[in-house]
N, C-alpha and C positions, 0 to 999 in steps of 0.2 A: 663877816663869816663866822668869827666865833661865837655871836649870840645868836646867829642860826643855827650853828650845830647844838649849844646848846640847850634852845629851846625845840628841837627834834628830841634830843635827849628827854629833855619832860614829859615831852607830848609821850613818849615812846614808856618811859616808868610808869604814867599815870592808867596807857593802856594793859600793862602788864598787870597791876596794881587792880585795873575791873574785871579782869579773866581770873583772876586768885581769887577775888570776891566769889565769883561764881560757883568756880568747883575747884579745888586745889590739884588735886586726882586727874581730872580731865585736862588740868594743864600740863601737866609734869606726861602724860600723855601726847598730848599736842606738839611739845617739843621734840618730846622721841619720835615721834614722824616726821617731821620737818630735819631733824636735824640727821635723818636715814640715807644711805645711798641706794636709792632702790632703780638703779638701773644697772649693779653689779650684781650678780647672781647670791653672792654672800650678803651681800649687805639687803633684798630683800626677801630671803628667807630668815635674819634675821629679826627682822621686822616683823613677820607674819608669823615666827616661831615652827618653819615647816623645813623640811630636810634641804641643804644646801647643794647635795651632790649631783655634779649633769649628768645629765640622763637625756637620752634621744626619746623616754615613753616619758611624756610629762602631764600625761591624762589625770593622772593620779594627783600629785602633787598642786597640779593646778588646780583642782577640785578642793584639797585642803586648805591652799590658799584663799580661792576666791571667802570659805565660810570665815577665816581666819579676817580678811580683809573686812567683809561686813561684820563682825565683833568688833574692829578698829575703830568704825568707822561710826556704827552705836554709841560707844563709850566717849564720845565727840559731840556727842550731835547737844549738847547742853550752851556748848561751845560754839552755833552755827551763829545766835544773835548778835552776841556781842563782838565778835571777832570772824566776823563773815568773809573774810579776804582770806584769811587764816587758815579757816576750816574749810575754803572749798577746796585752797592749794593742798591740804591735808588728806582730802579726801581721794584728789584725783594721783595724790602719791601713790595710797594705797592700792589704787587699780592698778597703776604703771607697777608697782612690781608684783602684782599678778602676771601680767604679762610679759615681764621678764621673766619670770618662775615659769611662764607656758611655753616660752620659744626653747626647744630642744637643741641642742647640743651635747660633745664629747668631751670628755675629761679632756683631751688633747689639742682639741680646737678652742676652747672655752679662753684662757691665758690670753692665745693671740686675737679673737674677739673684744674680751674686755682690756686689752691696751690701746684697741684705736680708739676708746670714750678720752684715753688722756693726750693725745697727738691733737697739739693746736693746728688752728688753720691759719696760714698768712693772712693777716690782714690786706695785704695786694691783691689779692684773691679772693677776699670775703664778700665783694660787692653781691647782695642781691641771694647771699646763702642766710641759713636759718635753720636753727636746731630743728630735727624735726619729730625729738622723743620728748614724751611726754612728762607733766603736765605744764613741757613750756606751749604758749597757746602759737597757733600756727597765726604768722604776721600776714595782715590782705593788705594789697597796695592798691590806689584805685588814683590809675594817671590823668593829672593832671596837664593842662597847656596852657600856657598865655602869650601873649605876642606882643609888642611895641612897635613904633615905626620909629625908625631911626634916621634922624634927619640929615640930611647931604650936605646941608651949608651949618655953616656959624663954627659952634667950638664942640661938635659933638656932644659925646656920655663914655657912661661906663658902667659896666656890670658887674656888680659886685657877689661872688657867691662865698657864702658863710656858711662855717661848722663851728659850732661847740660854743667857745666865752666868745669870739667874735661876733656872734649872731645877735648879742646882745646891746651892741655898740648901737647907739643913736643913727641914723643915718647924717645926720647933719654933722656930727663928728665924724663919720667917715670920710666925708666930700673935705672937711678941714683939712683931716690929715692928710688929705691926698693931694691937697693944694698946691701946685709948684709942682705937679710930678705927672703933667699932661701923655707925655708918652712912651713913662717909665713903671708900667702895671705891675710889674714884680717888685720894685719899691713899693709901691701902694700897698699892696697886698702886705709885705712885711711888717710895715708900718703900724696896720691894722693888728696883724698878729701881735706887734709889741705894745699896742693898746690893751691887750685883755689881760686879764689877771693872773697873776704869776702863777697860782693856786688852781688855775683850772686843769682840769681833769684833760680836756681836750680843747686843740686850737688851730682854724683852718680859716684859711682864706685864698680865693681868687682874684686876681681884678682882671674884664676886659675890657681894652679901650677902642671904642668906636669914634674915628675922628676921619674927615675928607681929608687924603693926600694932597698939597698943593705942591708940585713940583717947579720951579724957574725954569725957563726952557733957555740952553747954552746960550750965549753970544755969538753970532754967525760973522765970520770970516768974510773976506772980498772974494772968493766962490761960491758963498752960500755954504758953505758948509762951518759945523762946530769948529772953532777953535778949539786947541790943546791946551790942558792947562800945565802948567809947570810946576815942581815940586816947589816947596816953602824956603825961604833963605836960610840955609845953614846945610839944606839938603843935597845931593846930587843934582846936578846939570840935567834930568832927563826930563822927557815930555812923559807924559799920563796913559801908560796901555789902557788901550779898549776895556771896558766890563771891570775898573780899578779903582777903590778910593784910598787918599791918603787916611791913616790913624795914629792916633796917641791914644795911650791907654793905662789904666793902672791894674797891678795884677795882685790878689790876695791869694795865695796858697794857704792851705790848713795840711796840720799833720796827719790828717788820714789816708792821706794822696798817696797812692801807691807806685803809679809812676814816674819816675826821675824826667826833670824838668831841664835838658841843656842850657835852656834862656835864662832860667831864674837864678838871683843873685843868692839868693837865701830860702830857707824852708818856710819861713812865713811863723809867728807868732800864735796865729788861731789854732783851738786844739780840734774843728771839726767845721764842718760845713756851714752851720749856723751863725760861728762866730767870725767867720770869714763875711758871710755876708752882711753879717750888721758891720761890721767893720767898712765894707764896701758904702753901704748904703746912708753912714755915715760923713765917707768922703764924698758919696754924690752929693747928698746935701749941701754940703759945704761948696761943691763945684757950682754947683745951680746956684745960690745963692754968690759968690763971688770969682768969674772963670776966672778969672786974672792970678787964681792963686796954684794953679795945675801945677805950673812946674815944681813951685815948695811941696806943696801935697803929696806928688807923684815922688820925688826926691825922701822924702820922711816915710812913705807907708808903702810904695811899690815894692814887691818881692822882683820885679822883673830888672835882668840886667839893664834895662836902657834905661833904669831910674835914673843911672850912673851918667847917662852922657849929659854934656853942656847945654848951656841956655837953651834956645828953641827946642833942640833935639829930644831934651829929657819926656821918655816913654815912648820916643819915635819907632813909628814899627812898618814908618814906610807906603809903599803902594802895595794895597793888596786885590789881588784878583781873586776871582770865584773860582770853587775845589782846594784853596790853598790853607783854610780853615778848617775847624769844626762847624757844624751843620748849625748850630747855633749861635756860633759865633759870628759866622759869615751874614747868617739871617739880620741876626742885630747892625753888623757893619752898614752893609746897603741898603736897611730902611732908613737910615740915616740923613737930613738934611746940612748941608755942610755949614759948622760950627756947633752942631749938635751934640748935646749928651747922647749915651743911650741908656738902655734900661740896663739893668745886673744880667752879668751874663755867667751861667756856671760850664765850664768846661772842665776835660779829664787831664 
């Protein structure tokens, strides 16, 4: 990283270094344009050297700009060969604040106009917006489709969608990483993200897993019908309500959690959602790779009271039926095949 930024740095002196060869004058020029705010009303009449004051009659002024702007824009043009990226972006500043100098307005409106230039936009919300003042170039999208067939038997796939330093990951590293983690895609996915470089600017990942459900069908009873199963030894005497699976589980709270947790034994260690989850995806590792170790595991890193309870018990949370969860916590439960991990689960 460092002798890329550094050799930009050269690239970048050595062009500086041929535009000063050229014309000294026209550079020191070229900067004051570029370095203009010419979609504030002051900042391009300063530019153009024309009166700042709004005015609803802007016939006038934007006639003095427009000549003002073509003298800019002259005094440049020695500058078009050698620095042609430069000088068109220069060029097409000088228009744009022509045209801010042309749109009319009131000394009184003007203020609350030029404050929504500095009102960011969510990024939640930014999908598919675009500056649309100039001389940023207006973005054309031109959609794309492809299709796969995804096969019914064997061991499935997965779909991998990437942003940012993740995009750059090998594919063959990615299927590495994800090895051991057939129907835990929000591991995968973190996984990935903790592959790319600490350094990056931005880092996103998806995974989805496409794999055939193979369900066991119950053992039937001398009526034909399911038998009931019964809870684990150490648990209550009771048969299995309809639509119910038993669980053990481990809980990571992070300090940003606003709501108070009756169940939980502690606030939990992590200072935020992130570290909660690597923290998680940590002890799944560890579970996929040896279940025999849950109960230790569950006992050292669970925030939830039932870390607390004895042998089998520790993380017991019993028979749960459907409505008695969160919508994703419930979801995770009952895709479940019994003695199954699941994936990370984040609830409030």
């Amino acid at each position: 990283a460092y002798t890329k930024a550094f050799a930009q740095l050269d690239a970048a002196k050595d062009a500086a270094e041929a535009i000063l060869a050229i014309d000294g004058e026209a550079c020191r020029e070229l900067y004051k344009v570029l370095r203009a705010d010419v979609h504030t009303r002051e900042g391009a009449a300063e530019l153009l050297g024309v009166d700042k004051a709004a005015t609803t009659d802007t016939e006038q002024v934007a006639e003095e700009a427009e000549k003002a702007a073509r003298w800019q824009i002259k005094r440049l043009e020695k500058l078009e060969t050698a620095a042609a990226k430069e000088h068109g972006l220069a060029k097409a500043m000088c228009n744009e604040a022509v045209e801010t100098l042309r749109r009319p307005c009131s000394a009184e409106a003007l203020p609350r106009q030029e404050a929504l230039l500095r009102v960011g936009l969510p990024t939640s919300r930014a999908i598919g917006v675009r500056d649309l003042r100039l001389p940023s170039k207006i973005v054309e999208m031109s959609p794309e489709s492809a299709s796969w067939h995804v096969p019914t038997t064997g061991q499935g796939c997965r779909l991998a969608l990437l942003a940012g330093a993740t995009a750059a990951i090998p594919s063959q590293r990615l299927a590495t990483l994800a090895q051991g983690l057939p129907k835990q895609p929000k591991a995968a996915a973190l996984r990935w993200c903790g592959e790319a470089e600490a350094v990056a600017a931005s880092v996103g990942a998806v995974c989805v897993c496409f794999e055939p459900k193979k369900r066991q069908s119950e053992p039937a009873s001398a009526s034909g019908l399911p038998t009931k199963r019964h809870r684990s030894a150490g648990a209550t005497s009771t048969v299995q309500q309809a639509g119910s699976v038993f669980l053990r589980h481990l809980l990571f709270r992070h300090q940003q959690l606003r709501t108070p947790d009756p169940a939980a034994r502690r606030e939990g260690t992590a200072r935020n959602l992130g570290e909660a989850e690597a923290a998680a995806l940590s002890a799944l590792q560890s579970l996929l790779a040896a279940p025999t170790v849950f109960g230790k595991l569950c006992r050292e890193k669970s925030d939830c009271q039932t870390a607390n309870q004895p042998g089998n018990m520790t993380g017991h949370l019993g028979w749960v039926g459907r409505g008695e969860q969160e919508t994703s916590f419930e979801e995770a439960a009952f895709a479940l095949e019994p003695n199954e991990f699941s994936d990370l689960v984040s609830t409030t």
